[in-house]
C-alpha positions, 0 to 999 in steps of 0.5 A: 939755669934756663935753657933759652931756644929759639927766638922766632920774630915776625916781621910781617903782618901777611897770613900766609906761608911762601919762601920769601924776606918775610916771616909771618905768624902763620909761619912762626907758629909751623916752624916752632912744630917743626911743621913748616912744610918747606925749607926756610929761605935764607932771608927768613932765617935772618927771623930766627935765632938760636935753635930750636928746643926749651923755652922757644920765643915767637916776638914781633918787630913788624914795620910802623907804629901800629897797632898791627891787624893780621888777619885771620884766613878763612881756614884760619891760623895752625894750632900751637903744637909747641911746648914751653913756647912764649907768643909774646905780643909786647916784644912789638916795638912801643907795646907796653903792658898794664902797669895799673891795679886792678882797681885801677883802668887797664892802661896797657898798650897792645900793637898786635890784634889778631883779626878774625872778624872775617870768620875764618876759624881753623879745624878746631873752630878755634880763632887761636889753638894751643896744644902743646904743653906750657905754653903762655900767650901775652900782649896780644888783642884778639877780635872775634866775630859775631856772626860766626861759631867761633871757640876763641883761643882755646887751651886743647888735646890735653894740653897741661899748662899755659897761660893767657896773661896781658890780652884783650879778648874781644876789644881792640887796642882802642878801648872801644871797638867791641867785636866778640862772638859765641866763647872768648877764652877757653880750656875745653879737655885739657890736662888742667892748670891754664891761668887766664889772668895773672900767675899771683906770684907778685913778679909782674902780676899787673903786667898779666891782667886781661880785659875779656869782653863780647862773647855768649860765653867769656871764658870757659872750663870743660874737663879742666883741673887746677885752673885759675881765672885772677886778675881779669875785667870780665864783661867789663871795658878796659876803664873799668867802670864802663860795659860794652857798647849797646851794639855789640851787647844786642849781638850777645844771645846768652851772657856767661862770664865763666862756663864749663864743668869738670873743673875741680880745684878752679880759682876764680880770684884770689887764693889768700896766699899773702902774695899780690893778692889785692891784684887777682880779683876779678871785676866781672859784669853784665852777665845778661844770664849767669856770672858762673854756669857749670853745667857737668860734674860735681865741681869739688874744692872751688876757691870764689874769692876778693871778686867784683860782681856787679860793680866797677873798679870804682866799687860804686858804678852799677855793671849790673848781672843778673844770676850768679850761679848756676852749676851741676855741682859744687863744692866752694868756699865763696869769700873768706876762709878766715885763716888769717891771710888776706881775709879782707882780700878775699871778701866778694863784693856782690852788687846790683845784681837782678836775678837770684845769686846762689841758686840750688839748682842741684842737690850736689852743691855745698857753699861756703858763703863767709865775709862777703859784702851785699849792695842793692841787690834786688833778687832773692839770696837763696832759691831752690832751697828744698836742693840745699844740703841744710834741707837735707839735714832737717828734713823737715821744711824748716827755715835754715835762717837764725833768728837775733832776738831784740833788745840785747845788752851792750855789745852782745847778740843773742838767738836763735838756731834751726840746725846746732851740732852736734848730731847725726850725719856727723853735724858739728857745731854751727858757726854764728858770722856777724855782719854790719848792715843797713837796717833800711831798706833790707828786703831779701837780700840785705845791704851787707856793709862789713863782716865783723867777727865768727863765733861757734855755737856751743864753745867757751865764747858762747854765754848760753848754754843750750842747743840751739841757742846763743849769746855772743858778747862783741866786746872787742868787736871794731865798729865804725864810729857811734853808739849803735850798730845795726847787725845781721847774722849768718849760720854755717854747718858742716857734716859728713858731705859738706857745708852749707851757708844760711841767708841772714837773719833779722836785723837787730840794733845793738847798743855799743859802749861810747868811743873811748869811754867804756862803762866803768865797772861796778862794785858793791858791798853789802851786809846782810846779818852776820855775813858780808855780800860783795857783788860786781858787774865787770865781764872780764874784771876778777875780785882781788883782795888784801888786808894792806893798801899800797904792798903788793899782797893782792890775791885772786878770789875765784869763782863768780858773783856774789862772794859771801864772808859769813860773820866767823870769816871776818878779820879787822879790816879789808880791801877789795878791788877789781882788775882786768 
């Protein structure tokens, strides 16, 4: 059963704290610490409901229609000390949250902005600070300053916990006044486990959406484990398909979406659960630096899934960024995991971006890169590859890149591998990813359409034998209609440290059996002397035999073409045939 504590309702839209008929934000806040400094006056307790303990409130129930601008003082607004408190801004009358996808424009109706474009910050050189412990803030738009240093809402003094779900950071309620400033949403030395966005848990999850744009630095992660950044337009205005004015993008001197370190186990996205996982992606663009920076710590267990990059809601308007990553360390699965949940889901989308997108700037950096999409990107794939875990390996400059070798039969790839296990430093076998992709134009970065199938170097699936060498059939394979496809492929090993993802191969054109009518298998029959030669090309067909057409006296012959009777073998009649 839950406790309810108190329900602490402002009334005022004033920032001050005096014994009077009117309860203000300022005064909500000190009196759930327990920190109000005076005896509350009769009429504000006329404000307050029930006592205070667990699950404490602070709701709104300001006079007009709004929305209601309280305004930040100069020496700013006390820290949140509270825990398992709720600041809920859509308790003010007519306020409603998003009801929209994510792929959908963010239609929710905020009333209350907490106004700090006068530059009034407090002690923490915080807009808003919470350090109590659970403590979740939700429908509230909050509006920075440029010309300021201000940290924005930030998660501090170890605080465990929280979440900031259904706010605009940044942006007033009217979907086009942009005023941000140095960080918009932060947990900087907390005891982890912050959401910024949706909880995922498929109650309410669109309700939780945040659209966070204008600030050097969108969000930000120091010394912060088990975090999660899902369901947030990032950069990105509440249309979603539109980035902030030209004004307010001249007064951003950096550009991040997500920055930080110390970040192990961080979410940014879905986490392929099978719960409203096609609401926790993230749409994020016009990052003027990096979409990620993690500039401490080795970052272990990163999940970077079903994310927008680069493009709107629409997954065709141009929200150019310019780098991607850019870290200290990493450990990440980016994409998919392929363990049957939500795989489509978790596939990113990188789009338009300018500068490079994974970029090894550190030797501690191992990636995971599978499933995901590539559009009209115009930097390269890779830099820095001499940092890479696979370089590592080979130790000896070669390409990490498999080759596709030309002129492959129907359905079926073949090439190629620099790195194939296993070997020393605990190398396993490598895993061949197949894509569909456009085969004009494909600089660098290749225009990657659609992940098709995985294959592992070396296992039954693999039709040729030798190391560093494959042969995958694509029987079974789903391609978009025709009768060619144009196909690259991707390589991945994992050893002792890590993983580490190849760039794509050559492209190569392969053959696909017509819709609907597949080759039919072919049988032949030869005598040659005394002996009798059956021969078929039928992958996946076994040989039958009989001495009786129409009973049920069938019988598997083993073993691969060609079968030979020999002349003392032969009997008056017999029948063959091939069956799947």
């Amino acid at each position: 059963m839950t406790i309810q504590g108190a329900v602490i309702t402002v009334n005022s839209s004033a920032a001050n704290n005096s014994s009077d008929d009117q309860l203000t934000i300022i005064e909500a806040i000190l009196y759930a610490n327990g920190d109000l400094g005076r005896a509350i006056s009769g009429s504000e307790k006329n404000q307050i409901e029930g006592t205070l303990g667990q699950n404490d409130r602070i709701a709104f129930d300001i006079p007009g229609e709004g929305p209601h601008l309280i305004p930040i003082p100069q020496s700013g607004l006390p820290q949140v000390k509270a825990e398992n408190i709720e600041i809920d801004g859509y308790s003010q009358p007519n306020a409603k949250p998003n009801t929209n996808s994510i792929l959908e424009p963010n239609n929710a109706d905020i009333r209350i902005i907490i106004d700090g474009r006068s530059g009034g910050k407090n002690s923490s050189d915080d807009l808003f600070t919470i350090e109590g412990d659970q403590v979740v803030i939700k429908g509230i738009s909050f509006l920075s300053s440029f010309a300021g240093e201000s940290y924005g809402v930030n998660f501090r003094e170890g605080a465990i916990g929280g979440r900031v779900s259904g706010c605009w950071i940044g942006v007033h309620p009217d979907g086009e006044t942009v005023s941000g400033g140095m960080i918009g949403l932060g947990a900087c030395s907390t005891g982890g486990s912050q959401i910024f966005g949706t909880n995922g848990d498929g109650l309410d999850d669109r309700a939780e959406f945040n659209v966070i744009v204008g600030f050097d630095v969108n969000t930000i992660l120091e010394s912060a484990s088990d975090c999660r950044i899902s369901g947030n337009f990032i950069g990105v205005m509440p249309d979603g398909i539109s980035l902030i004015p030209e004004d307010a993008q001249s007064q951003i001197t950096e550009g991040d979406a997500i920055e930080g370190g110390g970040v192990d186990r961080l979410i940014i996205g879905t986490n392929g659960d099978g719960i409203g996982d096609e609401d926790e992606r993230n749409i994020i663009g016009g990052m003027g630096n990096e979409v990620i920076e993690f500039f401490f710590g080795v970052n272990e267990e990163i999940t970077i899934a079903g994310n927008y990059f680069g493009v709107g809601i629409d997954g065709a308007t141009p929200l150019p960024n310019n780098k991607f990553l850019n870290v200290s360390g990493l450990n990440a699965q980016i994409g998919t995991n392929l363990d049957g949940v939500s795989d489509d889901l978790e596939a990113n989308l990188f789009a338009n971006f300018t500068g490079v997108i994974f970029d090894y700037t550190s030797v501690d950096q191992y990636m995971r890169i599978r499933g995901n999409i590539f559009n009209n990107n115009l930097g390269p794939l890779f830099d820095n590859l001499s940092n890479s875990y696979a370089a590592f390996l080979i130790n000896d400059g070669s390409d990490f890149t498999p080759t596709l070798k030309e002129g492959s039969g129907i359905a079926e790839i073949s090439g190629t591998l620099t790195l194939a296990g296993p070997g020393p430093d605990g190398l396993k076998n490598s895993v061949v990813d197949v894509y569909l992709a456009e085969i004009n134009p494909l600089g660098e970065v290749p225009n990657v359409f659609q992940f098709l199938a995985s294959f592992e170097e070396g296992s039954v699936d693999d039709l040729e034998p030798a190391q560093g060498e494959f042969k995958f059939s694509l029987e079974g394979v789903e391609f978009p209609v025709g009768t060619s496809a144009n196909l690259v492929v991707t390589s991945i090993i994992e050893a002792v440290l890590g993983s580490d993802t190849s760039g794509f191969s050559n492209p190569v054109t392969v053959d696909l059996p017509l819709p609907g009518k597949a080759d039919p298998p072919h049988l032949s029959i030869d005598k040659m002397g005394n002996d009798v030669w059956i021969q078929w090309e039928a992958p996946g067909f076994i040989l039958q035999r009989t001495t009786r057409i129409g009973g049920s006296s069938w019988s598997d012959i083993p073993g691969s073409p060609p079968y030979k009777i020999t002349g003392d073998q032969l009997i008056k009649s017999e029948f063959f045939r091939l069956i799947q």
